[in-house]
PyMOL commands that place a pseudoatom at each C-alpha (Angstrom):
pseudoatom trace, name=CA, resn=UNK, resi=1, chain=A, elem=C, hetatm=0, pos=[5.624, 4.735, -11.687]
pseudoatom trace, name=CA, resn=UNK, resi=2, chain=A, elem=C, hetatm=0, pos=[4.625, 1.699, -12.836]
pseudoatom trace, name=CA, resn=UNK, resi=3, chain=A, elem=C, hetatm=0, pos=[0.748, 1.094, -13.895]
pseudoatom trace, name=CA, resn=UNK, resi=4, chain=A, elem=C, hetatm=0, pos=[0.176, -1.527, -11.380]
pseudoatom trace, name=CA, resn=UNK, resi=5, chain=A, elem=C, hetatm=0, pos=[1.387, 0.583, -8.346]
pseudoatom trace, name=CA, resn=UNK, resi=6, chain=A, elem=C, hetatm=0, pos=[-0.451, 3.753, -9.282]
pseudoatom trace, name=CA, resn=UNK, resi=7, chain=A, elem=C, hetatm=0, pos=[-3.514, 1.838, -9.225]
pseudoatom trace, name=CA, resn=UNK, resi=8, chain=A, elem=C, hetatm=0, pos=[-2.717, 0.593, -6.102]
pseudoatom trace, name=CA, resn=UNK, resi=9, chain=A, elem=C, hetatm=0, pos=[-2.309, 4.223, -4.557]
pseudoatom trace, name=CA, resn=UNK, resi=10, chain=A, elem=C, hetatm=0, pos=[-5.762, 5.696, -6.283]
pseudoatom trace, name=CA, resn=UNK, resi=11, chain=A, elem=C, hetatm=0, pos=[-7.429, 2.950, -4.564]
pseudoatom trace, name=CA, resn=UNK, resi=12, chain=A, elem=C, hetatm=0, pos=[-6.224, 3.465, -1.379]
pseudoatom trace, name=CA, resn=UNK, resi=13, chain=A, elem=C, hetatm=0, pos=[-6.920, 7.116, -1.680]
pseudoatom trace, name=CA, resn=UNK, resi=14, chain=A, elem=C, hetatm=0, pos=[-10.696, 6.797, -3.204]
pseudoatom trace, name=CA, resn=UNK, resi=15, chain=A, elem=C, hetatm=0, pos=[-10.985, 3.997, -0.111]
pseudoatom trace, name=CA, resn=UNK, resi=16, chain=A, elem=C, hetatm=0, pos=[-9.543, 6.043, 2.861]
pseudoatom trace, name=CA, resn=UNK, resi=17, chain=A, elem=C, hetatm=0, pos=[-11.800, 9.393, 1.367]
pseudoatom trace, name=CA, resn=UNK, resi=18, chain=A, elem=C, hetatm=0, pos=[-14.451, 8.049, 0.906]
pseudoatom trace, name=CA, resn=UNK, resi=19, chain=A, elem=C, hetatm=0, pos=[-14.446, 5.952, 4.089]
pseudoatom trace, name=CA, resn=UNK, resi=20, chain=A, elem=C, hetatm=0, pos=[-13.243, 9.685, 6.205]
pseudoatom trace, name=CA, resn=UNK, resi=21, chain=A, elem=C, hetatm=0, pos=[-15.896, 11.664, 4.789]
pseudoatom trace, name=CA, resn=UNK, resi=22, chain=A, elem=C, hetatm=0, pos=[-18.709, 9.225, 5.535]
pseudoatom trace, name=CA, resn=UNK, resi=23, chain=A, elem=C, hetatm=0, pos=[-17.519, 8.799, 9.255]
pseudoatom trace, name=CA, resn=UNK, resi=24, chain=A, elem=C, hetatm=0, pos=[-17.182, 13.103, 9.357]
pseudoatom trace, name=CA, resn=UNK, resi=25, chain=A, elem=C, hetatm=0, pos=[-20.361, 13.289, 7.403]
pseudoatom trace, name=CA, resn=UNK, resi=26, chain=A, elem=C, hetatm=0, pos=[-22.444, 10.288, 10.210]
pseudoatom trace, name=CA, resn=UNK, resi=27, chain=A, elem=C, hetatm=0, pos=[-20.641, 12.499, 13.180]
pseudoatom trace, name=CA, resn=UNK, resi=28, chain=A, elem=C, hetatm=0, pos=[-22.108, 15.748, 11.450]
pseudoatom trace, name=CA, resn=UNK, resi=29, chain=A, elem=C, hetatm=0, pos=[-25.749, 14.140, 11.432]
pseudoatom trace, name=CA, resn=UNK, resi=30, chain=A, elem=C, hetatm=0, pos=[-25.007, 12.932, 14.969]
pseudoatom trace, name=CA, resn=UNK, resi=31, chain=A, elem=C, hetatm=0, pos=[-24.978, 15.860, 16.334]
pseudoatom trace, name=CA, resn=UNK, resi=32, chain=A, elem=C, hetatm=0, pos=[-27.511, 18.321, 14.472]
pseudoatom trace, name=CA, resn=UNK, resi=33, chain=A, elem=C, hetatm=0, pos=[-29.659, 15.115, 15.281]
pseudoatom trace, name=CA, resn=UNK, resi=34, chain=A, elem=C, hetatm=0, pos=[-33.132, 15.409, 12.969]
pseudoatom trace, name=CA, resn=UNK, resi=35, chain=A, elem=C, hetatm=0, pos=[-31.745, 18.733, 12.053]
pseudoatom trace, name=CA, resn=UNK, resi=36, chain=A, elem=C, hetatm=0, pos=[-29.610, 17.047, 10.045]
pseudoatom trace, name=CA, resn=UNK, resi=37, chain=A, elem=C, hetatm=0, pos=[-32.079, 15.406, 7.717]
pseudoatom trace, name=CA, resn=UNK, resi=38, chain=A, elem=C, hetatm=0, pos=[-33.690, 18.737, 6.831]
pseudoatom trace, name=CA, resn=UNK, resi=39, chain=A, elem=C, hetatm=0, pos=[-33.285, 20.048, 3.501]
pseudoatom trace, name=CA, resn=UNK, resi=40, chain=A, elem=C, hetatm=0, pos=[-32.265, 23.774, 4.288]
pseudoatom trace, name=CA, resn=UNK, resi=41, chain=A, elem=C, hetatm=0, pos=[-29.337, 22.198, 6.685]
pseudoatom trace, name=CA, resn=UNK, resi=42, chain=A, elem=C, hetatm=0, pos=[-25.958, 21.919, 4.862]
pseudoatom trace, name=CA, resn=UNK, resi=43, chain=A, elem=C, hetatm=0, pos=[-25.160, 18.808, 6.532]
pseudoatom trace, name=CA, resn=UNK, resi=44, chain=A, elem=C, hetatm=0, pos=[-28.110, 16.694, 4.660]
pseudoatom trace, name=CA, resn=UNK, resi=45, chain=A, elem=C, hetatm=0, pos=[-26.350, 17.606, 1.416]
pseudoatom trace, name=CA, resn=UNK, resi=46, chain=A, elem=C, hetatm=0, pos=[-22.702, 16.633, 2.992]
pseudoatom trace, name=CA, resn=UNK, resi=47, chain=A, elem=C, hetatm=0, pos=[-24.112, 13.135, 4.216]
pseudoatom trace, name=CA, resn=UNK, resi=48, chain=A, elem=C, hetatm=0, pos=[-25.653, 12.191, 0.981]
pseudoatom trace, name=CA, resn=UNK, resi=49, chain=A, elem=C, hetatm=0, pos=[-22.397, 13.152, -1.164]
pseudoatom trace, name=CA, resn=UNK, resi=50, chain=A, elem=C, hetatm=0, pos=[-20.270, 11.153, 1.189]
pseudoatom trace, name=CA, resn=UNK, resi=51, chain=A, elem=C, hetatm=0, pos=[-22.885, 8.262, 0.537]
pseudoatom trace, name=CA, resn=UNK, resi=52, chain=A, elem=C, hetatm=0, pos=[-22.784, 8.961, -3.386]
pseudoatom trace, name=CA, resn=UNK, resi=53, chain=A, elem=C, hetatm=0, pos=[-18.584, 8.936, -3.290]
pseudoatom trace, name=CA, resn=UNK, resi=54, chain=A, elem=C, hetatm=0, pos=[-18.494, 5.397, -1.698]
pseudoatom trace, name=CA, resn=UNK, resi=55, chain=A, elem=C, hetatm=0, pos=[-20.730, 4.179, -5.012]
pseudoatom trace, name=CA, resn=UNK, resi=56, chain=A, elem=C, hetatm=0, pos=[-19.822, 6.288, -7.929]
pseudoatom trace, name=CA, resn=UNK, resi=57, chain=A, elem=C, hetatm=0, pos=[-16.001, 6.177, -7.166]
pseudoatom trace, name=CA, resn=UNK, resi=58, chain=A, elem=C, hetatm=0, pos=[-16.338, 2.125, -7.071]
pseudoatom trace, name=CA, resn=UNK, resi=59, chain=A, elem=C, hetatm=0, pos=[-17.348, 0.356, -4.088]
pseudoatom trace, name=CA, resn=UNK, resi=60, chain=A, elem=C, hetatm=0, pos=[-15.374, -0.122, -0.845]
pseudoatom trace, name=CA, resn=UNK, resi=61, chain=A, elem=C, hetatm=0, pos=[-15.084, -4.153, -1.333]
pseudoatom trace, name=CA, resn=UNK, resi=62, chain=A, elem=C, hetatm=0, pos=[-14.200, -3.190, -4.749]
pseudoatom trace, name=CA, resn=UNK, resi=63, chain=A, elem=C, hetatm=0, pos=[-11.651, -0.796, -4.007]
pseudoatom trace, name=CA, resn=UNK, resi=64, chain=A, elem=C, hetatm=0, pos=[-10.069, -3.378, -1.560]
pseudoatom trace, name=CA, resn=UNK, resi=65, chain=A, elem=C, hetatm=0, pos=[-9.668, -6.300, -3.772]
pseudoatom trace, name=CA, resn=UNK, resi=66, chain=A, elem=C, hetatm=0, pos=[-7.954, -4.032, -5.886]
pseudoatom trace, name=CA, resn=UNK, resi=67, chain=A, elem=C, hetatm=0, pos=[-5.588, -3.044, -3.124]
pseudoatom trace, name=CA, resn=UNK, resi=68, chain=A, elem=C, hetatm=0, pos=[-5.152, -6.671, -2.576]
pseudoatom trace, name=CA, resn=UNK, resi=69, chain=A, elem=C, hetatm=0, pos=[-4.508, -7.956, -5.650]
pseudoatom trace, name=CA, resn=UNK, resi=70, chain=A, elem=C, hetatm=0, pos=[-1.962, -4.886, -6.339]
pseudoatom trace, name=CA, resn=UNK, resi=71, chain=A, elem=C, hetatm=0, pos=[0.285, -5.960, -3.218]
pseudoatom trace, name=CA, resn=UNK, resi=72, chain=A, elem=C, hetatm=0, pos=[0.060, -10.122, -4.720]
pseudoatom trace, name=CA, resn=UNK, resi=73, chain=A, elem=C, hetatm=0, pos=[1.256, -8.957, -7.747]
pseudoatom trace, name=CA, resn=UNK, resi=74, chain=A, elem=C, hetatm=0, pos=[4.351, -7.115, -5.923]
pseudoatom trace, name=CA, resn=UNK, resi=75, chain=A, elem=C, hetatm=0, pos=[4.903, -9.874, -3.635]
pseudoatom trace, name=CA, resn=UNK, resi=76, chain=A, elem=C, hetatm=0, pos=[4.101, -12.999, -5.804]
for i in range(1, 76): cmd.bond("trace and resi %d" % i, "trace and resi %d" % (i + 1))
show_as sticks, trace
zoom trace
């Protein structure tokens, strides 16, 4: 596989993860309501990870001009 398509594919998959886990992790805190935000409640811990993956693994707008740029180079 070539560099410039593997790329591609981890940032679709850091993108789509990182997006799925902060919409499970905001449904989660939906419905403990302020439950949620209390320390001894799993769910706190969750939310803020899923937070945490959408910076440390590169931003979303990052991770999508990567994406983009990947499909102009196939497809000059």
């Amino acid at each position: 596989m070539r560099d410039g398509a593997a790329q591609k594919l981890v940032s679709m998959a850091k993108l789509f993860s990182s997006e799925l886990a902060g919409e499970a992790t905001n449904m989660a805190m939906q419905i403990f309501g302020g439950y949620g935000y209390m320390k001894k409640m799993s769910v706190e811990k969750y939310y803020r990870d899923a937070k945490l993956c959408t910076i440390v693994e590169g931003t979303a707008e990052i991770q999508k001009v990567l994406i983009v740029k990947a499909l102009l180079a196939e497809n000059p």
